[in-house]
Every structure is written in structure tokens, then in C-alpha cells.
C-alpha positions in Angstrom: -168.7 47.8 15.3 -166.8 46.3 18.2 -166.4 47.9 21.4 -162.5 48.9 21.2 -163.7 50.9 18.1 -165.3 53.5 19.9 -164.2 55.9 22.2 -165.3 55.0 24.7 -163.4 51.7 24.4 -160.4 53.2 22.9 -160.2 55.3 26.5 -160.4 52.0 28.3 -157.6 50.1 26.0 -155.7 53.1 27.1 -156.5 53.2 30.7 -155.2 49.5 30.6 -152.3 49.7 29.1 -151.5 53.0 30.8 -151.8 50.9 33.8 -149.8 47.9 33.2 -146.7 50.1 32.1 -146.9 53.1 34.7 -148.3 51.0 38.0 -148.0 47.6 37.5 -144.6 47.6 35.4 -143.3 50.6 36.4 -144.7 50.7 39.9 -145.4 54.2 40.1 -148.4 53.8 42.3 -149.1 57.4 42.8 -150.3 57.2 39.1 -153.0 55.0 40.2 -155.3 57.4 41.3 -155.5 59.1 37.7 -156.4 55.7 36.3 -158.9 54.2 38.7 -162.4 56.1 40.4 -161.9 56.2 44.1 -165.4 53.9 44.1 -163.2 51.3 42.5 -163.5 47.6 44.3 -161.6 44.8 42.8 -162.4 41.1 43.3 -160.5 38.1 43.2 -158.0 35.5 44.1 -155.1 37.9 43.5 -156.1 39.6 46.3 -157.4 37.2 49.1 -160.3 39.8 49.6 -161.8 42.9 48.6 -160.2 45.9 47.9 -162.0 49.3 48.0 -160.7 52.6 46.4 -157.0 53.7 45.4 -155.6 53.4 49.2 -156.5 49.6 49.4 -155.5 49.0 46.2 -152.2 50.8 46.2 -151.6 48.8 49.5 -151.7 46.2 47.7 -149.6 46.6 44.8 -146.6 47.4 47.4 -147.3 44.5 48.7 -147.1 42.3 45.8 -143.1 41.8 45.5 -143.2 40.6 49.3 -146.6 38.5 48.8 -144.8 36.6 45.5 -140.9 35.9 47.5 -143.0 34.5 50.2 -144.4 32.3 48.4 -142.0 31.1 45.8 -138.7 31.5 48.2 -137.2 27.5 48.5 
């Protein structure tokens, strides 16, 4: 049986796509701290750095927009 077909997994296929359409999408970051645990770090180029918890990563995702016309702006 593979992983998305338990619950477990399900949950998590959820969480993600949750995600993507609420925060990421929709950027309604307030909804990011019923998706992620507040022990949450993410790792990775995206970033530049660590980010710890909802705050930093809410930071973040503001910051994206600004991050991205920076860098593609001509």
C-alpha cells in the first residue's frame, strides 16, 4: 500500500494542497499557522537561510513578490 493511501498521507496530500491554494496562491498567510507546527524549519535555496516557525516563514512569503521583481525587473 503506498503512503498517500493512508491517512495519514491523505492528511498530508491535503495539508499541501491546502497550502498551495490558501497561502501560496491565495496568499492568505494568516492560514499558515493552521497548516504548519510552530517547530517548523524549512531549508533551502528559496530562502537564502533558515527559517524557523510560522513568523519567519510568513516573513517570508510577503516577501516573495518583492524578492522575484528584484530579481527579474530589466
Amino acid at each position: 500500500m503506498s503512503i498517500a493511501a493512508t491517512a495519514p498521507g491523505m492528511q498530508s496530500i491535503e495539508i499541501v494542497r491546502q497550502f498551495n491554494s490558501d497561502v501560496f496562491n491565495g496568499r492568505d498567510y494568516d492560514r499558515l499557522a493552521e497548516l504548519q507546527t510552530e517547530d517548523y524549519v524549512q531549508h533551502g535555496p528559496m530562502t537564502g537561510m533558515e527559517l524557523h516557525g510560522t513568523d519567519e516563514s510568513v516573513e517570508s512569503m510577503r516577501n516573495v513578490p518583492r524578492r522575484v521583481l528584484r530579481s527579474g525587473s530589466n
